[in-house]
C-alpha positions in Angstrom: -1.9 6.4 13.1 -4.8 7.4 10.3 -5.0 5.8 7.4 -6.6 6.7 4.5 -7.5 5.1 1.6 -7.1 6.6 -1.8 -7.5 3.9 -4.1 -8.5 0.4 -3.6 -9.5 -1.0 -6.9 -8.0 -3.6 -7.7 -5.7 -4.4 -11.8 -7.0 -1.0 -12.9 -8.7 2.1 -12.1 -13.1 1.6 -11.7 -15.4 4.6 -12.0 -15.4 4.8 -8.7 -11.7 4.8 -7.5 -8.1 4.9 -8.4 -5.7 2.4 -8.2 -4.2 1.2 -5.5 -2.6 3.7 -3.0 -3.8 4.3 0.9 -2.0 7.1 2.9 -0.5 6.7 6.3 0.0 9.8 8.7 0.9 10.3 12.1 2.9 12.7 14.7 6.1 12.0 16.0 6.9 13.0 19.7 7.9 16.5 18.3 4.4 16.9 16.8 5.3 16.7 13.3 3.4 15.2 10.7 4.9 12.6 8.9 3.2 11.3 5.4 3.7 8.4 3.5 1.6 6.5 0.6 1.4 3.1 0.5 2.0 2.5 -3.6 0.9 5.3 -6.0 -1.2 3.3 -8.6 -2.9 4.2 -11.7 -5.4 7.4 -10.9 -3.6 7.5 -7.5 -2.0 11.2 -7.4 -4.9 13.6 -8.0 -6.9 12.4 -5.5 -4.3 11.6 -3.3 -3.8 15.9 -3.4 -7.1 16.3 -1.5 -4.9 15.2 1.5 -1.8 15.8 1.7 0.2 18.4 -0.6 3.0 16.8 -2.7 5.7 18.6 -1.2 4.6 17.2 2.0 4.6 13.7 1.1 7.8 12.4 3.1 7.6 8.7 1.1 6.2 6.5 -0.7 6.5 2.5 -0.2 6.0 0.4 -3.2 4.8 -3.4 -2.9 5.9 -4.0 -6.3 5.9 -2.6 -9.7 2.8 -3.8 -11.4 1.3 -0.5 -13.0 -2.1 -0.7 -10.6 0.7 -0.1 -8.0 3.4 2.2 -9.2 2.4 4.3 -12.5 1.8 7.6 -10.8 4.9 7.9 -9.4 5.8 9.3 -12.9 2.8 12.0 -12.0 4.9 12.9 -8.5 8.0 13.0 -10.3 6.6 15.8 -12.7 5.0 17.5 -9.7 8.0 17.9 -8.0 10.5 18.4 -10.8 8.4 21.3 -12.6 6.8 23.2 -9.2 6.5 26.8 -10.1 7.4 27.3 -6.5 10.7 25.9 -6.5 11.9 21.7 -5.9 11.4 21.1 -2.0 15.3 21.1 -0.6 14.9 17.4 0.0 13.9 14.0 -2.4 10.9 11.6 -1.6 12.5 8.6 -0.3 10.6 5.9 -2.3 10.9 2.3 -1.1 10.4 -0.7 -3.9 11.7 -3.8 -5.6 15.0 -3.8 -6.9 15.2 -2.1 -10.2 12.5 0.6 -8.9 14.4 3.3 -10.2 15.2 2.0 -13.9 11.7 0.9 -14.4 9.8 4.6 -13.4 12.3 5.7 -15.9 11.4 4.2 -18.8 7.9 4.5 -17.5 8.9 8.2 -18.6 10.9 7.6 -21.7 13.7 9.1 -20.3 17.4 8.0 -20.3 18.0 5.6 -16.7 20.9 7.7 -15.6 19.8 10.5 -13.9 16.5 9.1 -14.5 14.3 10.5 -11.6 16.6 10.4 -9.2 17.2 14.3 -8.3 13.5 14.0 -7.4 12.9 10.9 -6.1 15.7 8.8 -3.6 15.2 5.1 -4.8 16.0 2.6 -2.3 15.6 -1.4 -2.4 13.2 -3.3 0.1 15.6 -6.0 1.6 13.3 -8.5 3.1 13.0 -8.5 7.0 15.2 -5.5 6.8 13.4 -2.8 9.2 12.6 1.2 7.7 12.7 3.8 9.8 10.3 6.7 8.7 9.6 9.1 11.6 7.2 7.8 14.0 6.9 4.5 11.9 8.6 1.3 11.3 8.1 -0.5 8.6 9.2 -3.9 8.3 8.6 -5.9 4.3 8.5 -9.3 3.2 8.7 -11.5 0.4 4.8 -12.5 -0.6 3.4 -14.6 -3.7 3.1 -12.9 -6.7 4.2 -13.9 -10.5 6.8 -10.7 -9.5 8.9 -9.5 -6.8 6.6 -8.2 -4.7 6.2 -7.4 -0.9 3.9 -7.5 1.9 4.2 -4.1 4.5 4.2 -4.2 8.2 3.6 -0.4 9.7 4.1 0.0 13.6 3.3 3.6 14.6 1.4 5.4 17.4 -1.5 4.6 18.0 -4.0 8.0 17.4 -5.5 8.4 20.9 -2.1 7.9 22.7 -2.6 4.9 24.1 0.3 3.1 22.6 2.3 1.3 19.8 -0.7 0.3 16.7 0.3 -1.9 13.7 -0.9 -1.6 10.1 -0.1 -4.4 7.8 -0.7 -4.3 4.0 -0.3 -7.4 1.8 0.5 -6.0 -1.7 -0.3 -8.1 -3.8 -0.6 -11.8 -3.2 -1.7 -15.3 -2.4 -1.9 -16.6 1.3 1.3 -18.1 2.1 3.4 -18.3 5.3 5.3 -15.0 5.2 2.0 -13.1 5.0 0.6 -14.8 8.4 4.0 -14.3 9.7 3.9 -11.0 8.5 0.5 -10.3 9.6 0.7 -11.6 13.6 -0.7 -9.9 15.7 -1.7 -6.4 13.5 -4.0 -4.4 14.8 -6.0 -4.1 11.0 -5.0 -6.1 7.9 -5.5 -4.4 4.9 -5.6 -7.5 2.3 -6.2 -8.1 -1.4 -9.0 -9.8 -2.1 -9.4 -9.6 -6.1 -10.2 -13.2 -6.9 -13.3 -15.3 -6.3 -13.3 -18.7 -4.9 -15.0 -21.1 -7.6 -14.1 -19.0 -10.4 -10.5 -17.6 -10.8 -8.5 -20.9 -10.7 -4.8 -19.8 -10.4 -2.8 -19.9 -7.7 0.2 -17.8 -6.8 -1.3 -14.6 -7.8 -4.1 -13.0 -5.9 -6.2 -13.7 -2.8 -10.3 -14.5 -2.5 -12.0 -13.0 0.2 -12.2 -17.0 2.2 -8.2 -17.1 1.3 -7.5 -13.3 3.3 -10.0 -14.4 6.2 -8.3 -17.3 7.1 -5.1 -15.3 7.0 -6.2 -13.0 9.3 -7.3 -16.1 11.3 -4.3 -17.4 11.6 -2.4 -14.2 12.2 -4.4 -13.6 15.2 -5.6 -9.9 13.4 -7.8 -7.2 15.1 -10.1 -6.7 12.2 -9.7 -7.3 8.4 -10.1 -4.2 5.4 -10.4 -6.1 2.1 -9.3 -4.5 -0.7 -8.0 -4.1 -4.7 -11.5 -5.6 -5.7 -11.1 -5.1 -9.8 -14.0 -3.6 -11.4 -16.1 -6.3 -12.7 -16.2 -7.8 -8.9 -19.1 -8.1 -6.7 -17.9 -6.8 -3.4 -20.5 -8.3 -1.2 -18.8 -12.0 -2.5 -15.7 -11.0 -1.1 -17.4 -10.4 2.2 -19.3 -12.8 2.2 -16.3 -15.2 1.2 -14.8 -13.9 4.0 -17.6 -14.3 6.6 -16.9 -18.0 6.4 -14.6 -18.1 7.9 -13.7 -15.0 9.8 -15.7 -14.1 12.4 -13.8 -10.5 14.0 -14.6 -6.8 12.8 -14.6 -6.5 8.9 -15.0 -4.1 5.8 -14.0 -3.6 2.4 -11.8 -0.7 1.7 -13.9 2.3 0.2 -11.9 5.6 -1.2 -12.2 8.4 1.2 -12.7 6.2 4.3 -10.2 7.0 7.2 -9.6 4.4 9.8 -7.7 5.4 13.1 -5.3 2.6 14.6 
């Protein structure tokens, strides 16, 4: 299992990365490649083309649909609809929140009904309820956000053979129990860390770096990937928020980087 990540800043697009979106790839026992993107923020799609074609994309999973998150799934829809080459013979299964479909059309301006759907085949997260894409399973969860929104858990191959690996993505979030339960056990949690501690005061929105450490603490993690760090954030707080209390391999995400589970 590779993952990639695309984007990784965090409310909005930076100068030096697109929204959030991190692509997941592996083989399934036939050899085929199977391709999905975790969300398809703002900025996401273009660069999200340097690895993977868009009529190879076999999904995309949506956490929720704040715009940092979803947006650019209006950019796939035009990609596939308008293709000088022909529509693929098949629709992108995209995964969200209820209402995904009736939201990304008027994202578009366009009447909800047949909104994107000869594209795009929009089906609801139902939480616990277990995805079967490929070589992957993907089980969601309910995590705290002022929306719906949903943690990921990705179980695939692992990329030398060896055996099952599992990828766990919070969305967006605050610690709370169905993230650790979410999270136990992962081989590499990839977690928002877009507040700091001591100066963004609300709660039920977004993680600090100490917050996402000391979920991966009690989830028992491999190593921690922080992440969706907005703009006007100092990176080396997170980690260093995070070295408090975590003490196992860590890094923040950086667009381009590959990690192999």
């Amino acid at each position: 299992m590779r993952l990639t990540v695309v984007g990784c800043s965090g409310s909005f697009p930076g100068p030096e990365s697109p929204a959030s979106c991190y692509l997941v790839e592996a083989d399934d026992a036939d050899g085929r490649t199977w391709r999905v993107a975790l969300d398809l923020g703002s900025g996401a799609l273009g660069p999200l083309q340097r690895y993977v074609a868009v009529a190879q994309l076999d999904a995309v999973l949506l956490t929720h649909l704040h715009a940092d998150h979803c947006l650019d799934l209006c950019g796939l829809y035009v990609a596939l609809k308008y293709d000088p080459a022909g529509r693929r013979p098949d629709r992108v299964a995209v995964y969200g929140p209820a209402g995904t479909a009736e939201r990304m059309a008027r994202a578009y301006d366009m009447p909800a009904a047949p909104g994107m759907t000869r594209e795009l085949e929009f089906r609801e997260w139902s939480a616990g309820g277990r995805v079967e894409l490929g070589p992957f399973v993907v089980t969601p969860a309910r995590v705290e956000h002022p929306v719906m929104a949903f943690g990921l858990r990705v179980e695939g191959p692992a990329e030398d053979g060896s055996g099952p690996r599992t990828l766990v993505y919070s969305g967006d979030t605050d610690a709370c129990p169905s993230l650790v339960d979410l999270a136990a056990g992962a081989d590499l949690l990839l977690a928002e860390a877009a507040f700091h501690e001591g100066r963004d005061t609300p709660r039920g929105v977004h993680m600090t770096g100490r917050r996402a450490a000391q979920v991966a603490v009690d989830a028992g993690v491999g190593s921690l990937l922080l992440t969706h760090l907005p703009p006007w954030n100092d990176p080396e707080r997170a980690l260093a928020e995070a070295r408090e209390v975590w003490s196992g391999p860590l890094a923040l995400a950086e667009p381009a980087a590959v990690h192999l589970l």
